[in-house]
CHARMM-style PDB file with segment names, atoms N, HN, CA, C and O in Angstrom:
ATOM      1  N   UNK     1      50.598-128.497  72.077  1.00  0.00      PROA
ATOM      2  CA  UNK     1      50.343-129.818  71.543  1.00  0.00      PROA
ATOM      3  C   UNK     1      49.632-129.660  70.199  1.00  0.00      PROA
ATOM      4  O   UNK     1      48.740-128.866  69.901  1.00  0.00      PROA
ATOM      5  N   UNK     2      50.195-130.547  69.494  1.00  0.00      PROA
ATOM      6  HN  UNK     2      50.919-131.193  69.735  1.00  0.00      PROA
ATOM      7  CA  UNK     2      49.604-130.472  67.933  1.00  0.00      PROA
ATOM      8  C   UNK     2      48.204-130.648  68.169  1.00  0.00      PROA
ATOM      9  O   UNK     2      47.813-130.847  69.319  1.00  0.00      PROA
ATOM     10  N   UNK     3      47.221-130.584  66.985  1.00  0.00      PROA
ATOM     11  HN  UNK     3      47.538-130.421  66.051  1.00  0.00      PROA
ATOM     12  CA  UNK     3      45.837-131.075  67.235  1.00  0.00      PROA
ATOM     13  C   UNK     3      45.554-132.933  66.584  1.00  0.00      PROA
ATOM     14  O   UNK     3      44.458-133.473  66.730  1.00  0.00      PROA
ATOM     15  N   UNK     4      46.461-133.479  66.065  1.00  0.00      PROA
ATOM     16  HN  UNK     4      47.352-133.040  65.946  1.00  0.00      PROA
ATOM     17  CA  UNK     4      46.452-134.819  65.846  1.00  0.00      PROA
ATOM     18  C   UNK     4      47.391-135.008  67.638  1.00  0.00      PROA
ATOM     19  O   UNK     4      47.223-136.165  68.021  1.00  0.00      PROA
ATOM     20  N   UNK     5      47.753-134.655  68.076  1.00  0.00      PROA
ATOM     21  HN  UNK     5      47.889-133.714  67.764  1.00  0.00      PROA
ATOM     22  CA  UNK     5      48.515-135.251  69.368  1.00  0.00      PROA
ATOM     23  C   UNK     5      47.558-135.174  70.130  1.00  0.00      PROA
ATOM     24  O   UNK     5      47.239-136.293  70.532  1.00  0.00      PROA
ATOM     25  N   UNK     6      46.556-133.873  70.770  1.00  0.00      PROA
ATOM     26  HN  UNK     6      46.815-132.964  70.444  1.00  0.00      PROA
ATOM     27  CA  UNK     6      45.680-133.859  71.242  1.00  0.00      PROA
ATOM     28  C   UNK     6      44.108-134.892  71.169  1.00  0.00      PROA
ATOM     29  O   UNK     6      43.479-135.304  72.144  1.00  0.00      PROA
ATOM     30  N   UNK     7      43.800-135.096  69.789  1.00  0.00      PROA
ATOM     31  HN  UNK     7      44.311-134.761  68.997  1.00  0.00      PROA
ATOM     32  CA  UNK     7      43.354-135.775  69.366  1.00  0.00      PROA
ATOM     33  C   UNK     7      43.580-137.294  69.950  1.00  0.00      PROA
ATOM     34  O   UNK     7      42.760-137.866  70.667  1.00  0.00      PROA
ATOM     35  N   UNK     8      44.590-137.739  69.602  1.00  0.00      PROA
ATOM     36  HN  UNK     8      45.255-137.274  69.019  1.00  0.00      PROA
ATOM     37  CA  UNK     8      45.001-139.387  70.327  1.00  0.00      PROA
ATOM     38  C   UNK     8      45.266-139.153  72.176  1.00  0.00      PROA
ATOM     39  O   UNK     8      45.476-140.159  72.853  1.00  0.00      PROA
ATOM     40  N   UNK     9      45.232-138.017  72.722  1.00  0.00      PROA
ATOM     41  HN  UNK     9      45.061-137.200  72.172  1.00  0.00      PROA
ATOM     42  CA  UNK     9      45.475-137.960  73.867  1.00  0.00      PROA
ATOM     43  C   UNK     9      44.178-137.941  74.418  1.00  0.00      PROA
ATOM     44  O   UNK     9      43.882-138.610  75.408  1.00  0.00      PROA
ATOM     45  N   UNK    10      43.384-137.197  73.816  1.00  0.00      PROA
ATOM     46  HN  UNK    10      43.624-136.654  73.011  1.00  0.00      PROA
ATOM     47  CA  UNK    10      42.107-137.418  73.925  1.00  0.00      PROA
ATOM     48  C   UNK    10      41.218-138.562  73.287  1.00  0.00      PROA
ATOM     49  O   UNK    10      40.047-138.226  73.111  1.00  0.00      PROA
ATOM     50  N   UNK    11      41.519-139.722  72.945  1.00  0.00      PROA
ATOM     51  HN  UNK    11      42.470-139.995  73.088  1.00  0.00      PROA
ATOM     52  CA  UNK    11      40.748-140.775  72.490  1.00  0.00      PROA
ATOM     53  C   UNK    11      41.495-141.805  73.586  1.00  0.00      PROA
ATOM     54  O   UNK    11      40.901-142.593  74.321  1.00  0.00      PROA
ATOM     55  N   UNK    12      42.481-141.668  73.537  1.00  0.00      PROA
ATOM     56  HN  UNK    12      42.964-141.027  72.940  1.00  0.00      PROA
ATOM     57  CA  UNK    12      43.770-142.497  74.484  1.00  0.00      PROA
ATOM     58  C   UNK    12      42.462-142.377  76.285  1.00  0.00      PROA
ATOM     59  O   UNK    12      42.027-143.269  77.013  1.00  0.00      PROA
ATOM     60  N   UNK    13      42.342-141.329  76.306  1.00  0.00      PROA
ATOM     61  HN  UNK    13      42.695-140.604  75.714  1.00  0.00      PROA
ATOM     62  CA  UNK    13      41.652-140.728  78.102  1.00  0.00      PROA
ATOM     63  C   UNK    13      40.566-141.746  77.533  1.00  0.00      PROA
ATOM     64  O   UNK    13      40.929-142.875  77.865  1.00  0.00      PROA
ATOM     65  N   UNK    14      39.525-141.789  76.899  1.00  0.00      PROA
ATOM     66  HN  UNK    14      39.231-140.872  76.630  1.00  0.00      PROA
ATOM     67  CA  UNK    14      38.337-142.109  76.750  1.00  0.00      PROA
ATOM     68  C   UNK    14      38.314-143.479  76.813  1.00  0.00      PROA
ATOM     69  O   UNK    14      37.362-144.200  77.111  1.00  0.00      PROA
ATOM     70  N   UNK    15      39.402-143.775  76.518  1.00  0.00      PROA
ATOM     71  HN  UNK    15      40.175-143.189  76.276  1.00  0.00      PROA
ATOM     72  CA  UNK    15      39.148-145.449  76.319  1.00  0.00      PROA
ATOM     73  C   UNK    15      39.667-145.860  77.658  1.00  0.00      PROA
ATOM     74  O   UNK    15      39.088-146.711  78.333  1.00  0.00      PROA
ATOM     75  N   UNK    16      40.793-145.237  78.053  1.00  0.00      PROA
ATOM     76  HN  UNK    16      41.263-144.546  77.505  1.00  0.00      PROA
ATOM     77  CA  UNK    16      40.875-145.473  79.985  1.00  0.00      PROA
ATOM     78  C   UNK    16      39.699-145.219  81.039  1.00  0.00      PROA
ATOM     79  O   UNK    16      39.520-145.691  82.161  1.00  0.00      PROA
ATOM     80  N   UNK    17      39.023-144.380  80.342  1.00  0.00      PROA
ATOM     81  HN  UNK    17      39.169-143.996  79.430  1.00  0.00      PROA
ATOM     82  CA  UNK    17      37.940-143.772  81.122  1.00  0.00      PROA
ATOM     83  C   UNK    17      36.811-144.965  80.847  1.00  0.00      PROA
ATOM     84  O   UNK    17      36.154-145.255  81.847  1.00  0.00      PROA
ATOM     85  N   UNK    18      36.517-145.645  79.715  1.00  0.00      PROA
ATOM     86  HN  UNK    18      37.051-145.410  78.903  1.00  0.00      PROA
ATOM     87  CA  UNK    18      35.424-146.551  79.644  1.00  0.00      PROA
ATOM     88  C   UNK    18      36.237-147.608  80.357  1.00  0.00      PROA
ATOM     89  O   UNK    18      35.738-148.153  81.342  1.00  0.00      PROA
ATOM     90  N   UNK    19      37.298-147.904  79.996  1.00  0.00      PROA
ATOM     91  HN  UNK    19      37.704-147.462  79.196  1.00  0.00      PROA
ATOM     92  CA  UNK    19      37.858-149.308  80.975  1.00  0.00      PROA
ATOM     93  C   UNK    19      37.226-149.083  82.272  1.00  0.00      PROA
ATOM     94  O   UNK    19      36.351-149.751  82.824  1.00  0.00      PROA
ATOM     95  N   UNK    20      37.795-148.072  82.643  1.00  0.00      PROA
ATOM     96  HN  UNK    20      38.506-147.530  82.194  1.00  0.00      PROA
ATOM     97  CA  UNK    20      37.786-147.738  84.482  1.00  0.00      PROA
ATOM     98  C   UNK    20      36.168-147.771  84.588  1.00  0.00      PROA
ATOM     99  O   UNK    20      35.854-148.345  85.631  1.00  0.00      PROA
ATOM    100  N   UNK    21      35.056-147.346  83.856  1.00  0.00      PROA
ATOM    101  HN  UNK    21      35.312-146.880  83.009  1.00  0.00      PROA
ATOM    102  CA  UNK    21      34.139-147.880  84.157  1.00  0.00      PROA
ATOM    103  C   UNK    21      33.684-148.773  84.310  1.00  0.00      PROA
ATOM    104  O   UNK    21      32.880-149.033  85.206  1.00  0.00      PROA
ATOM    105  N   UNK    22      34.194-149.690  83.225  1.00  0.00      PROA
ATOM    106  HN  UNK    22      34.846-149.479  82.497  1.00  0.00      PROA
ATOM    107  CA  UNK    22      33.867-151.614  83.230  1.00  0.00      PROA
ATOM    108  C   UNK    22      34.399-151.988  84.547  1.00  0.00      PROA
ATOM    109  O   UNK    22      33.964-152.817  85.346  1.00  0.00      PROA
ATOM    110  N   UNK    23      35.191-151.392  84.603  1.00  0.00      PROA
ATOM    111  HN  UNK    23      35.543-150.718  83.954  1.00  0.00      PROA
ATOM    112  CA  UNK    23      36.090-151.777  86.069  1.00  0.00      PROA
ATOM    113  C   UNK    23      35.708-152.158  87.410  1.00  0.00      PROA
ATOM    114  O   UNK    23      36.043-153.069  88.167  1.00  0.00      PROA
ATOM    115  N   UNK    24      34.495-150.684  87.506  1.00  0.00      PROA
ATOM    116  HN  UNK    24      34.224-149.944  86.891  1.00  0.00      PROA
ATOM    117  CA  UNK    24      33.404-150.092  88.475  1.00  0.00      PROA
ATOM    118  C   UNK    24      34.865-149.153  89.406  1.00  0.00      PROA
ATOM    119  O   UNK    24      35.268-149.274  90.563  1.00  0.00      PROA
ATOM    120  N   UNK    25      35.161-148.572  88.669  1.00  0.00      PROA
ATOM    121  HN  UNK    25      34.833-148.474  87.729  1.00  0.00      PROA
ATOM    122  CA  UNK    25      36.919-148.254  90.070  1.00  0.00      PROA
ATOM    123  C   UNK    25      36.093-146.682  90.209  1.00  0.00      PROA
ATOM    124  O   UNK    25      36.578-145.775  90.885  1.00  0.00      PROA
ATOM    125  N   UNK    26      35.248-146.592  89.722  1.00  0.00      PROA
ATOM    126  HN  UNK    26      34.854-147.330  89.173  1.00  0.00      PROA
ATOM    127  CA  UNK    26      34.869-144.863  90.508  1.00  0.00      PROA
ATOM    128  C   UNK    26      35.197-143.741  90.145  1.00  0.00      PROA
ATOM    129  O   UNK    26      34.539-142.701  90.155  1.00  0.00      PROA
ATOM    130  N   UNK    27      36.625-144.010  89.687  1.00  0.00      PROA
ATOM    131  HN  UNK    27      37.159-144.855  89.679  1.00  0.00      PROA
ATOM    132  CA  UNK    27      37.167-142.580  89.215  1.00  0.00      PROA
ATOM    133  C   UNK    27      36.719-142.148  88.247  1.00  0.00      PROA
ATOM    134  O   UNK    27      36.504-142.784  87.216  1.00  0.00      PROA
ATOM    135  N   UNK    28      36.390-140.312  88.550  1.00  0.00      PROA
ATOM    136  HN  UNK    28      36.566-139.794  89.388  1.00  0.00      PROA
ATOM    137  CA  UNK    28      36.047-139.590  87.038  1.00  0.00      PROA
ATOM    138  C   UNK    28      36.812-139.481  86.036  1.00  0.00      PROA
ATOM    139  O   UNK    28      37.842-140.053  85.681  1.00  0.00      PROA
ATOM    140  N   UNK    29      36.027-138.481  85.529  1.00  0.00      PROA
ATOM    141  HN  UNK    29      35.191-138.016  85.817  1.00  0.00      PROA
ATOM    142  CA  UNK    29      37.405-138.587  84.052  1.00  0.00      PROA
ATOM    143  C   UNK    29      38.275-137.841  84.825  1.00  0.00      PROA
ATOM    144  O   UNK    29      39.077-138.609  85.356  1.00  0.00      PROA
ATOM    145  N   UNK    30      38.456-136.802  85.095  1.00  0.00      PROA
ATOM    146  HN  UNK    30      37.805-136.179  84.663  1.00  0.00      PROA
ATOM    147  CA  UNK    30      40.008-135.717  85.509  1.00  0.00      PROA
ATOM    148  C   UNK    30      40.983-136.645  86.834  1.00  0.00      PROA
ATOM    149  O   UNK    30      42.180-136.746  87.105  1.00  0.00      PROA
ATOM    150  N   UNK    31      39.860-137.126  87.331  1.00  0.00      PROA
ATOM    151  HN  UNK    31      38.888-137.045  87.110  1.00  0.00      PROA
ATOM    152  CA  UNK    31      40.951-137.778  88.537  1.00  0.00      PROA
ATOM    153  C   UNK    31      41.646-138.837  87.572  1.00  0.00      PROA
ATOM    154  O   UNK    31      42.868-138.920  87.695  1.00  0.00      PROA
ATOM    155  N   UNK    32      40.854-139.899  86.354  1.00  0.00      PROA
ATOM    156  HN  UNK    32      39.862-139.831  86.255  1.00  0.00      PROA
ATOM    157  CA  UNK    32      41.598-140.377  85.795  1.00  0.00      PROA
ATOM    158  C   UNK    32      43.354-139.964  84.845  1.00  0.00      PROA
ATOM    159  O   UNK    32      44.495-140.409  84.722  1.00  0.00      PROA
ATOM    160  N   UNK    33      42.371-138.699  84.341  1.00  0.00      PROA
ATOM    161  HN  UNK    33      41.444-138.337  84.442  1.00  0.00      PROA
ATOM    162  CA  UNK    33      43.895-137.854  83.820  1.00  0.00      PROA
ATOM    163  C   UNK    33      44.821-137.702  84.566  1.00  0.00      PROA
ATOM    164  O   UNK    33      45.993-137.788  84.198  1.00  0.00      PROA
ATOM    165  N   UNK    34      44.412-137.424  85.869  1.00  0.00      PROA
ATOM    166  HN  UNK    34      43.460-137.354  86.167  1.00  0.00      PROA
ATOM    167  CA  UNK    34      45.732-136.672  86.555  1.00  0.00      PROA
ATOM    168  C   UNK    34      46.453-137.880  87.223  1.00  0.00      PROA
ATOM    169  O   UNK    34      47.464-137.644  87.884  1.00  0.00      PROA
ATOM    170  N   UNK    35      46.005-139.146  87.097  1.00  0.00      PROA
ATOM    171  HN  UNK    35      45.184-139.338  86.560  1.00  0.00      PROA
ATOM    172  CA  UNK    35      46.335-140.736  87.389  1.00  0.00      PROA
ATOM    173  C   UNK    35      47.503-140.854  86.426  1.00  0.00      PROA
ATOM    174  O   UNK    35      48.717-140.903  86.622  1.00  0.00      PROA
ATOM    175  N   UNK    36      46.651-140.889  85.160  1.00  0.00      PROA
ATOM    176  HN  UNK    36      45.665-140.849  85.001  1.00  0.00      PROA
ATOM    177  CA  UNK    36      47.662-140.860  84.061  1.00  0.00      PROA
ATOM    178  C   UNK    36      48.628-140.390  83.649  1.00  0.00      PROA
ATOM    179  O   UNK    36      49.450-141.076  83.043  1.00  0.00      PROA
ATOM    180  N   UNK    37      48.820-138.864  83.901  1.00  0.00      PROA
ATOM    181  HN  UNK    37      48.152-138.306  84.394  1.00  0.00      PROA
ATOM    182  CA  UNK    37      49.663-138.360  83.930  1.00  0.00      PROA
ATOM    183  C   UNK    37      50.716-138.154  84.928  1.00  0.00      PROA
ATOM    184  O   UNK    37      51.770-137.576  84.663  1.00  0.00      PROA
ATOM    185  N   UNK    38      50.408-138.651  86.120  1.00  0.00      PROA
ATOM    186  HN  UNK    38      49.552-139.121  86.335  1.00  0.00      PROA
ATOM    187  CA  UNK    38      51.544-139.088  87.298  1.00  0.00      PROA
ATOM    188  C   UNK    38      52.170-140.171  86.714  1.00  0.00      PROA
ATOM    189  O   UNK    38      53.386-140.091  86.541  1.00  0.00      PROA
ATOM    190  N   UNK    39      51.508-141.292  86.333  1.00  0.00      PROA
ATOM    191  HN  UNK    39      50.520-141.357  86.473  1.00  0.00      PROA
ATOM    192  CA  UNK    39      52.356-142.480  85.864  1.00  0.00      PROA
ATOM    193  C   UNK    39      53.468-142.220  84.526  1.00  0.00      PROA
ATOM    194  O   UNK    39      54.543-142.737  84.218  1.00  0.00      PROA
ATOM    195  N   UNK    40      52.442-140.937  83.807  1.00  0.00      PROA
ATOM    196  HN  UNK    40      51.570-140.518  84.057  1.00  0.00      PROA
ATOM    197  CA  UNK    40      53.558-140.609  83.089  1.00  0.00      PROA
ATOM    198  C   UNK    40      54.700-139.624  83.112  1.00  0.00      PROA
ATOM    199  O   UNK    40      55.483-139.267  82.231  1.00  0.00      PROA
ATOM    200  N   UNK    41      54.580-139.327  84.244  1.00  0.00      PROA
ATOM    201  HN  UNK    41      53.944-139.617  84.960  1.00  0.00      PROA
ATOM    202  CA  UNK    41      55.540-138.654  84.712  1.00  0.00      PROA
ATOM    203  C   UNK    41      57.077-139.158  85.831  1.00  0.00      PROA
ATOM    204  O   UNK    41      57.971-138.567  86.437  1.00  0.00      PROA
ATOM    205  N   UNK    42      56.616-140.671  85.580  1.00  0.00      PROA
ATOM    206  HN  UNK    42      55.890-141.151  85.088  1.00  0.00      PROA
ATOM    207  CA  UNK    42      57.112-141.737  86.262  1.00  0.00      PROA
ATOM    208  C   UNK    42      57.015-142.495  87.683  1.00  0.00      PROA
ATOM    209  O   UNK    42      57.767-143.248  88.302  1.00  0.00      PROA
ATOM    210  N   UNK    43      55.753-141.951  87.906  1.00  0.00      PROA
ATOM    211  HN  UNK    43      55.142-141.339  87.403  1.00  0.00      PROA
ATOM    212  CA  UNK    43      55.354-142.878  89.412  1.00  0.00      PROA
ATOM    213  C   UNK    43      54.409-144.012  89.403  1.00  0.00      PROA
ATOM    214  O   UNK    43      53.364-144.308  88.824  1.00  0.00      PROA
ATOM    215  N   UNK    44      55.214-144.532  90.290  1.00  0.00      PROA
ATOM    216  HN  UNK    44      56.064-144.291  90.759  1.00  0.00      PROA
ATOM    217  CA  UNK    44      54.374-146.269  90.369  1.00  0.00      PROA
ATOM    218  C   UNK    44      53.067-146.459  90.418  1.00  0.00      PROA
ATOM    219  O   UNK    44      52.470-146.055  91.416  1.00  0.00      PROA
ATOM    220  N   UNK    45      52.531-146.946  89.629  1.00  0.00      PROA
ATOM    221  HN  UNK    45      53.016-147.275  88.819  1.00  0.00      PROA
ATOM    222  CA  UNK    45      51.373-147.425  89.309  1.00  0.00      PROA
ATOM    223  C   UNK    45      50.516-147.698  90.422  1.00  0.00      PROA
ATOM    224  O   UNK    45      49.579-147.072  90.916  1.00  0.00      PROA
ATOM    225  N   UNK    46      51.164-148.972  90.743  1.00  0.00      PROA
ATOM    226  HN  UNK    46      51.925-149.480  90.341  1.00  0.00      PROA
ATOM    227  CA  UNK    46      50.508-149.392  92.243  1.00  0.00      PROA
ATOM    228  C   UNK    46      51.000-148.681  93.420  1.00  0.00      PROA
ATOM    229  O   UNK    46      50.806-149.506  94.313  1.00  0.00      PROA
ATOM    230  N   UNK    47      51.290-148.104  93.723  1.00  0.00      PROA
ATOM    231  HN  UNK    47      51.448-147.433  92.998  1.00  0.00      PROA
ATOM    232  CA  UNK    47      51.774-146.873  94.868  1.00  0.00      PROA
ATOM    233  C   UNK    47      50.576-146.049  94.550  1.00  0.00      PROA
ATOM    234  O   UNK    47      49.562-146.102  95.246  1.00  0.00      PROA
ATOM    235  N   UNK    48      50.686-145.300  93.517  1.00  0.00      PROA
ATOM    236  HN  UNK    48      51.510-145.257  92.952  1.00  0.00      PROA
ATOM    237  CA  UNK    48      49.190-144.469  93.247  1.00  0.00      PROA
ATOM    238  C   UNK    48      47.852-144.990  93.587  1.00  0.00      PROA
ATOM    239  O   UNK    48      46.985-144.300  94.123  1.00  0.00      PROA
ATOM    240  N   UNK    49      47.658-146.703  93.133  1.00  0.00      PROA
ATOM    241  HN  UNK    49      48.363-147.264  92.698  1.00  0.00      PROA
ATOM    242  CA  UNK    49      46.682-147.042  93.452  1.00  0.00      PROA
ATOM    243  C   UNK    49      46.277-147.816  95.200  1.00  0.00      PROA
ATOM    244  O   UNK    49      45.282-148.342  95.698  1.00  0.00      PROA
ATOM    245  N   UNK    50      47.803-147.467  95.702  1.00  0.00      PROA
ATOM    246  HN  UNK    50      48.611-147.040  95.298  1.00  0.00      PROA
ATOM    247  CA  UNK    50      47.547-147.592  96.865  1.00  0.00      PROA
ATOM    248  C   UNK    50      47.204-146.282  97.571  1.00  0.00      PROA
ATOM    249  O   UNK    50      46.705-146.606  98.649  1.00  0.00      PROA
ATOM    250  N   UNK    51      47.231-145.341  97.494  1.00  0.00      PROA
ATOM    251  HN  UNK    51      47.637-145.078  96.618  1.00  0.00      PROA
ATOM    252  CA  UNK    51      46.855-144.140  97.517  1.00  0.00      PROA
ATOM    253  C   UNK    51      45.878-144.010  97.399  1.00  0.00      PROA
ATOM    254  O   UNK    51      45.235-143.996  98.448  1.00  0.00      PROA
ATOM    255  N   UNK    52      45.128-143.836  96.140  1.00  0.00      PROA
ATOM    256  HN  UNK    52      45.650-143.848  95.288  1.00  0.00      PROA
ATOM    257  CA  UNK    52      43.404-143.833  96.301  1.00  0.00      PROA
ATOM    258  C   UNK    52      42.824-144.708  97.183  1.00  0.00      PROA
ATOM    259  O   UNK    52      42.198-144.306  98.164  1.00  0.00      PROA
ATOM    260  N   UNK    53      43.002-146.060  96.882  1.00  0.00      PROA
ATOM    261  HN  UNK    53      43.510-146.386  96.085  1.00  0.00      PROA
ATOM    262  CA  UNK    53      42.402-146.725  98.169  1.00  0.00      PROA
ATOM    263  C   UNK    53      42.611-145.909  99.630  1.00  0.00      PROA
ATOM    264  O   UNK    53      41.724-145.412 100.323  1.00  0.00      PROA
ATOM    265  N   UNK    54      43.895-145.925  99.850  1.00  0.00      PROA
ATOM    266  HN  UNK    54      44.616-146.328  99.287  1.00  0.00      PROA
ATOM    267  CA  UNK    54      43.785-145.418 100.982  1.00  0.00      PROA
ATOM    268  C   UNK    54      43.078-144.277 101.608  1.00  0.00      PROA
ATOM    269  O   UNK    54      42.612-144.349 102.745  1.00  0.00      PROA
ATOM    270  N   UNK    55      42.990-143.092 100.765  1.00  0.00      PROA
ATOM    271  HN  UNK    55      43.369-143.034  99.841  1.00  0.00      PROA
ATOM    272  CA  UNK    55      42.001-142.105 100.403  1.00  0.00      PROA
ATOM    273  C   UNK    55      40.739-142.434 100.733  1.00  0.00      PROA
ATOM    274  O   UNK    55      40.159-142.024 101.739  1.00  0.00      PROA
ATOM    275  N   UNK    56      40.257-143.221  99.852  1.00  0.00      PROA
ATOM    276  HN  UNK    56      40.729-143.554  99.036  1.00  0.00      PROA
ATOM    277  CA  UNK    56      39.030-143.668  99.896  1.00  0.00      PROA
ATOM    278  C   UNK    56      38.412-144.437 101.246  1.00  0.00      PROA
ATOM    279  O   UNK    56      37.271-144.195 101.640  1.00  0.00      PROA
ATOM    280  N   UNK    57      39.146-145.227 101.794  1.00  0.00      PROA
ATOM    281  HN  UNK    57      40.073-145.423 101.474  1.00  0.00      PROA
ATOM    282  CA  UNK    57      39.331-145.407 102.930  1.00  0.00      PROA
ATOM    283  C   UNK    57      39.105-144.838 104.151  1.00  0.00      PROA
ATOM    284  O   UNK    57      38.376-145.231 105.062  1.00  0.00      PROA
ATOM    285  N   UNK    58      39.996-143.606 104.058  1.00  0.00      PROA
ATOM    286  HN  UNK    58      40.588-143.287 103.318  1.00  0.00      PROA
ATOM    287  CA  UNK    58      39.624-142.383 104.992  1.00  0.00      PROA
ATOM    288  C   UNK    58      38.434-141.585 105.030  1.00  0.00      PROA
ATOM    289  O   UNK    58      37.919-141.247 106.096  1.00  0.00      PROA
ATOM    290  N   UNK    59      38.000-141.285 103.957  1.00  0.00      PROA
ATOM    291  HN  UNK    59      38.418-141.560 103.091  1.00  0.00      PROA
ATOM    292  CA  UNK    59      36.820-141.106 103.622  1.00  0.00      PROA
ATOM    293  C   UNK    59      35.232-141.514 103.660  1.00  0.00      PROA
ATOM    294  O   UNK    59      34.134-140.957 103.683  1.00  0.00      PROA
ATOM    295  N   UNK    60      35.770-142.781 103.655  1.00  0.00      PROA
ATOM    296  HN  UNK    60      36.662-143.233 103.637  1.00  0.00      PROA
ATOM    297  CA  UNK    60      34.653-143.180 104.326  1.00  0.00      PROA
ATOM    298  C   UNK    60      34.432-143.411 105.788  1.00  0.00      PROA
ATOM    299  O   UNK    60      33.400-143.025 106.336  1.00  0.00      PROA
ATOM    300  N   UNK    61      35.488-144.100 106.493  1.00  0.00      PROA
ATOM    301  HN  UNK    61      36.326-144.414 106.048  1.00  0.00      PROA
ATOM    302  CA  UNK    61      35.565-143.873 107.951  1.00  0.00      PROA
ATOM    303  C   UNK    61      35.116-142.423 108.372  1.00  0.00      PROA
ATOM    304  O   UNK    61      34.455-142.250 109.396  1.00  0.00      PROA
ATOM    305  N   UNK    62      35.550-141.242 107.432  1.00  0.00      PROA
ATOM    306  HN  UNK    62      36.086-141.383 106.600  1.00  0.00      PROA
ATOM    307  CA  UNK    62      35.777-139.650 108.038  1.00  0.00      PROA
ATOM    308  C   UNK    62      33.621-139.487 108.286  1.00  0.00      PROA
ATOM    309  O   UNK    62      32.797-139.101 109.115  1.00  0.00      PROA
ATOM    310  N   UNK    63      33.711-140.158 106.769  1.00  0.00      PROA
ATOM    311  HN  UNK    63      34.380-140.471 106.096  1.00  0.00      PROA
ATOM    312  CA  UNK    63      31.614-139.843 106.616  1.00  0.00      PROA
ATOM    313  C   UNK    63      31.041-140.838 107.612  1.00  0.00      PROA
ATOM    314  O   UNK    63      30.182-140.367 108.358  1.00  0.00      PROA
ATOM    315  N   UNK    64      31.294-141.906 107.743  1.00  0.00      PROA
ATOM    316  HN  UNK    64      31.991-142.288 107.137  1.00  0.00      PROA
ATOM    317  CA  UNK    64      30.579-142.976 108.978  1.00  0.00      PROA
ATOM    318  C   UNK    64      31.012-142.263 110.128  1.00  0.00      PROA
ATOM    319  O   UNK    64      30.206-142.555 111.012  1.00  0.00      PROA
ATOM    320  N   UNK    65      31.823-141.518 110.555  1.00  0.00      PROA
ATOM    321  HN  UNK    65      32.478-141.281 109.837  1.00  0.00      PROA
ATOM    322  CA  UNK    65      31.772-141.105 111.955  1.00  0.00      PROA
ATOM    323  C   UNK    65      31.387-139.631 112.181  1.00  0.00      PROA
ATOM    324  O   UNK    65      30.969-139.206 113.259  1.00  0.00      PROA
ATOM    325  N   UNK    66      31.615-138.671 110.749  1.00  0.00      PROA
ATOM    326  HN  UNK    66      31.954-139.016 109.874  1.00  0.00      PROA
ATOM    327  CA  UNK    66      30.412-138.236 111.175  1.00  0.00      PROA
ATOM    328  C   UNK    66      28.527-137.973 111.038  1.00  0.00      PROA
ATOM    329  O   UNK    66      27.789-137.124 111.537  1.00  0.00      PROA
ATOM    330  N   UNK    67      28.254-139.220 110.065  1.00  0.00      PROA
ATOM    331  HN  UNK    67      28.854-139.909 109.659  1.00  0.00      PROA
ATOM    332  CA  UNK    67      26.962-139.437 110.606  1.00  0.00      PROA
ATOM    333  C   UNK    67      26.440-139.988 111.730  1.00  0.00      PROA
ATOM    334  O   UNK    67      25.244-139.933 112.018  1.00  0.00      PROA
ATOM    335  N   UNK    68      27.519-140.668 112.563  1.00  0.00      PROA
ATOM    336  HN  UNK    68      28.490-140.713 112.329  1.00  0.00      PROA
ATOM    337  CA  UNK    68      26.868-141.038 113.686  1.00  0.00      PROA
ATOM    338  C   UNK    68      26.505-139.755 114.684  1.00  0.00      PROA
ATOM    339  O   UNK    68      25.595-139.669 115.509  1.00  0.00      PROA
ATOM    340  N   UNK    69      27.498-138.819 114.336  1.00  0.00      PROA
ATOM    341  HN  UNK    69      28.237-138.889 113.665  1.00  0.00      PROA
ATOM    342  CA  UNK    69      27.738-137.950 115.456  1.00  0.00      PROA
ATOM    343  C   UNK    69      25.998-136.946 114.966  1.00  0.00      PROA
ATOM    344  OT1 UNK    69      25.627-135.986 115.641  1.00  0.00      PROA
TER     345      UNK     69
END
C-alpha cells in the first residue's frame, strides 16, 4: 500500500473509531478494523452486527454463570 493510501486508511479507521465511541458500541480499534474489513470484503453489515451482539451475549451469560458458581 502506497503511504498516501495508508495514510487515508488510517484517518478513514480513526474517524470510525471516534464514531463507534460516540456510539458507546465498545469495540476497540482492531476489532473495529477487522469489522471493516469484512464488510469490505463483502459481508453484511448487519449479519456482522448480529454477530457481535450475539457474542456479546454469550459472554456475558458465560461470566454471570460463572460467578455464581
Amino acid at each position: 500500500m502506497d503511504p498516501e493510501a495508508a495514510k487515508t486508511a488510517r484517518e478513514s479507521l480513526d474517524l470510525a473509531f471516534h464514531m463507534s465511541n460516540i456510539l458507546d458500541t465498545g469495540l476497540d480499534r482492531h476489532t473495529l478494523s477487522v469489522l471493516i474489513a469484512l464488510c469490505d470484503m463483502g459481508l453484511n453489515p448487519e449479519a456482522l452486527a448480529a454477530v457481535v451482539k450475539e457474542l456479546r451475549r454469550e459472554a456475558s451469560s458465560s461470566s454471570l454463570t460463572n460467578n455464581a458458581s
